[in-house]
N, C-alpha and C positions, 0 to 999 in steps of 0.2 A: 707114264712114268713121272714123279716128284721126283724134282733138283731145286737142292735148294740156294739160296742165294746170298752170298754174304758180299760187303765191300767192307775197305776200312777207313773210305770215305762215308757213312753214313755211322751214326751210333752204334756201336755192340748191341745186343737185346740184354736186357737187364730182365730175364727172366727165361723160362724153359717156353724159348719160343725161337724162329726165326724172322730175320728183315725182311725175306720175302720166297715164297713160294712158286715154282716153274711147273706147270702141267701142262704140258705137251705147249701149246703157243698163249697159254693164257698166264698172268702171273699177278698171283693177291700179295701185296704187301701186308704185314703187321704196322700199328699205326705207328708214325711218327711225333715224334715231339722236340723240340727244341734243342736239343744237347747237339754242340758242338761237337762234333767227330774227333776234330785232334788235340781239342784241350782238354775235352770233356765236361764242359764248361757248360751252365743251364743257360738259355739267353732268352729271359724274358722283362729284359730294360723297357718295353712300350708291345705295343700287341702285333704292330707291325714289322718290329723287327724278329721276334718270337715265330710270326708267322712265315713271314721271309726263311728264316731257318729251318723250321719244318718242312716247306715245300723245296729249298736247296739237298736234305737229307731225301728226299722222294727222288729226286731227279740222278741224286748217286745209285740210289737202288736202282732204279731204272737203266741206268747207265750199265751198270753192274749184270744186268738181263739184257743188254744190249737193246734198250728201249730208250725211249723218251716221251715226253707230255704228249705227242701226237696219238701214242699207241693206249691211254687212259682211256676206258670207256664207264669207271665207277670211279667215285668219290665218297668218302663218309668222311665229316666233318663233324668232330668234337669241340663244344666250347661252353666253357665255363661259365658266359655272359652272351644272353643275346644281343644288349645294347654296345659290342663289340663286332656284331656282324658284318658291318658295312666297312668297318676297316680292314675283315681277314678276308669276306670278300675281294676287295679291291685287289688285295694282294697276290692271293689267290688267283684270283682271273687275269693276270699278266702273263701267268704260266700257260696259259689256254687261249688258244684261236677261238673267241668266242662264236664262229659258224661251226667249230667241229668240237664244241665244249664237250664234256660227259656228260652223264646220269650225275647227279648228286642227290646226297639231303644230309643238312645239317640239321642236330640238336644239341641243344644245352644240357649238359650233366652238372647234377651238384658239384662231383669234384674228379680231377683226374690224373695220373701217375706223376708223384713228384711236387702236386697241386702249380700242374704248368696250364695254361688259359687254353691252349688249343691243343687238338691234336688231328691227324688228317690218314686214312688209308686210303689204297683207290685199288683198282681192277685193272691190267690193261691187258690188251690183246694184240699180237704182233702179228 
């Protein structure tokens, strides 16, 4: 059975989609990107803050499925520049016990919703 998952901690979906997905103990997020939940506000001041926002909107959905970073076992990461990886890296990986990291892969897209630099979904399993 699909339930699905909204917060009003994480961004509204700005399209005919949901935040995230519930089948049976598994749950796929729609990707995230930078938008401030309560201003509604884009935040992409430095690549690091941008990224920090992204993965704060993941951990409300998760929150919201009554999950957190522990239960992530996919990641897809979108980015605009790959000479920006080592910095959403960084960022990224504070969210994660790197011995119980996920599956990942990141690629560079020409461009992507809003023209915001990252954007991040993941998998996780409770």
């Amino acid at each position: 059975m699909k339930k699905i998952i909204f917060t009003d901690k994480a961004p509204a979906p700005i399209g005919p989609y949901s935040q995230a997905v519930l089948v049976g103990n598994t749950l796929y997020t729609s990707g995230q990107i930078a938008i401030n939940a309560q201003s509604g506000e884009l935040i992409t001041a430095n690549i690091e803050t941008e990224t920090r926002q992204v993965m704060e909107n993941i951990r409300a959905v998760l929150a919201a499925a009554e999950m957190n970073f522990s239960d992530v076992v996919k990641a897809t990461i979108f980015i605009s520049n790959m000479d920006d990886f080592a910095k959403i890296n960084a960022i990224y990986g504070a969210y994660f016990d790197e011995a119980n990291a996920p599956a990942r892969e990141t690629v560079q897209v020409a461009r992507l919703p809003k023209d915001v630099n990252v954007e991040i979904s993941i998998i996780a399993i409770k």
